[in-house]
N, C-alpha and C positions, 0 to 999 in steps of 0.2 A: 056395634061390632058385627050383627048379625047380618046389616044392610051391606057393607063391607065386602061380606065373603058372597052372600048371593051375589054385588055387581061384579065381581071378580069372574063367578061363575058364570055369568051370560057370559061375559066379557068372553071367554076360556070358549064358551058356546059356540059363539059365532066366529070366533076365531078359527076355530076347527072346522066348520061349514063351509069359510070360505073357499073359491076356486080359486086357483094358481095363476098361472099369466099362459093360459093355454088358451086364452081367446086369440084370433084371427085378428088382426088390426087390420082397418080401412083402406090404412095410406099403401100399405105390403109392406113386409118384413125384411127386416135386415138380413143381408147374406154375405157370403166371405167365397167370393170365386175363387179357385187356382186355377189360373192357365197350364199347359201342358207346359210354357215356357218358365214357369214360378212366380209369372206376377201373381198378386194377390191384389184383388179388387174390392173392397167392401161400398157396400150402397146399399139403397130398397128397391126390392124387385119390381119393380112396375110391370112387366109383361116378359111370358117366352111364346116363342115363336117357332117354328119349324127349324129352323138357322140358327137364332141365337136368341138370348139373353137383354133384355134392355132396364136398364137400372140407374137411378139417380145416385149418385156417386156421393161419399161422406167418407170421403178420406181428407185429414187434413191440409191434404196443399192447394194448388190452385184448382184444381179438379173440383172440388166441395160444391155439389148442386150442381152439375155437369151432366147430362144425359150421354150415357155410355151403353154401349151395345159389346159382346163379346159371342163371337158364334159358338153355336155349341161343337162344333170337332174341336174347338182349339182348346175346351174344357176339359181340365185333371177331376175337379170336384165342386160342387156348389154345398155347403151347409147354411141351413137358414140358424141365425141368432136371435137369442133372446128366449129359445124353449128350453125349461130346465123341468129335468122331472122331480128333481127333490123336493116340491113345496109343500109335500106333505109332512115333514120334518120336524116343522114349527107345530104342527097340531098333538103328532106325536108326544113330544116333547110335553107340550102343555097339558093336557091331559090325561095322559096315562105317566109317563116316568114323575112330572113333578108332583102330583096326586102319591104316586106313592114313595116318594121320598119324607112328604111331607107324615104319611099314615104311620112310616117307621118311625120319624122323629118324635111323632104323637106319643107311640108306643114303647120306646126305649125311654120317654119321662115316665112312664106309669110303672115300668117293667125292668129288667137287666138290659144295660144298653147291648146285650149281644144279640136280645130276641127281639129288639127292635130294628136291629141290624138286620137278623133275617128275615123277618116283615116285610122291610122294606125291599130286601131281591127276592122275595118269592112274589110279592108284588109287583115288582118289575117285569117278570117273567110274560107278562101279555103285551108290556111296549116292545121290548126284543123280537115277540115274535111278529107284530104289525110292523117292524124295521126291517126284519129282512124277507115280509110277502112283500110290503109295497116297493125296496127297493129290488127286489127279481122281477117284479112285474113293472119296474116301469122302464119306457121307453128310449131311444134314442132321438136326440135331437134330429130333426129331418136334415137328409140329405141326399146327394148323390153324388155317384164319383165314375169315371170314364170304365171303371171294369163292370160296370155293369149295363145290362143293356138298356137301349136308348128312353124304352116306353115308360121305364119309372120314372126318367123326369118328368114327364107329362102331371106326373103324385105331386111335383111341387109346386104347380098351377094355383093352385087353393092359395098359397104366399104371396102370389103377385097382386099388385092394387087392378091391376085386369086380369083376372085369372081367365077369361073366355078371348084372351088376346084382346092388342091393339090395331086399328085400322089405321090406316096414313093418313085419316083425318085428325084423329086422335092426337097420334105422333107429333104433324105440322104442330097443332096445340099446343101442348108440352112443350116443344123446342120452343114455341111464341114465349110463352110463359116463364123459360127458363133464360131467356133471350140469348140464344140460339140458334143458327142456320141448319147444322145437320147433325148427326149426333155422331160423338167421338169415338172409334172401334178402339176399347181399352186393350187388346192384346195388338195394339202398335204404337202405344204412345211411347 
């Protein structure tokens, strides 16, 4: 039994160690454009540019793997997807609340199940309070949106699979690859 609760506790260990999905992916990040006109475009960012936006399109219709460009004046907002700042949640959870649910239920067999009831929330008293520093402190999903000025988009650079921008060698590539003449301006299709 004793082997049990130690693998349980590495387990519980490294669970809590781990990092979230806040690494950067190679290919670039999912994002969800609004046009000022209310298309909504979702794709991966492959490169921004002075102008506009160029992005492999994963929307289900024919579009799906489509290289699409949207300028940026005709942009309402870009949010990148896939960053969530809750994944601290699960570690939370793991061990501090269940640790001491389990110390109360320990404790209300030995004792009056009412003081093992309070055990158990005066020991909760330190997950509640790691619940609400790491949820004030944690972030928002990146984004940007047309009321603001222009230089934070440049912040969502780091998203793109060429964040130091594409060359029209580049470019030609891609469209080779996706077999493709030129690429399709998503705020006119």
């Amino acid at each position: 039994m004793k082997i049990y609760i130690i693998l349980c506790t590495v387990s519980l260990f490294f669970i809590s160690c781990g990092s979230g999905s806040y690494m950067v992916k190679y290919q670039g990040d999912d994002v969800e454009i609004v046009t000022l006109g209310g298309l909504h475009v979702n794709g991966e960012l492959v490169a921004l540019s002075d102008t506009c936006a160029i992005l492999i399109s994963k929307e289900k219709k024919e579009q799906a793997g489509r290289i699409l460009s949207v300028k940026l004046s005709n942009i309402k907002s870009i949010e990148v997807k896939g960053y969530s700042s809750q994944g601290w949640k699960t570690s939370v959870v793991l061990t501090q609340l269940v640790p001491a649910v389990v110390v109360g239920i320990t404790a209300s067999t030995v004792t009056d199940a009412g003081q093992g009831l309070g055990i158990a929330t005066l020991l909760s008293i330190p997950a509640l309070i790691t619940y609400l520093l790491y949820d004030a402190a944690s972030p928002d999903p990146p984004q940007w949106d047309s009321t603001q000025e222009a230089t934070p988009i440049a912040n969502l650079n780091k998203y793109a699979r060429m964040p130091q921008g594409m060359s029209e060698e580049q470019l030609q590539e891609l469209l080779k690859h996706h077999k493709q003449t030129s690429v399709i301006e998503a705020d006119r299709r």
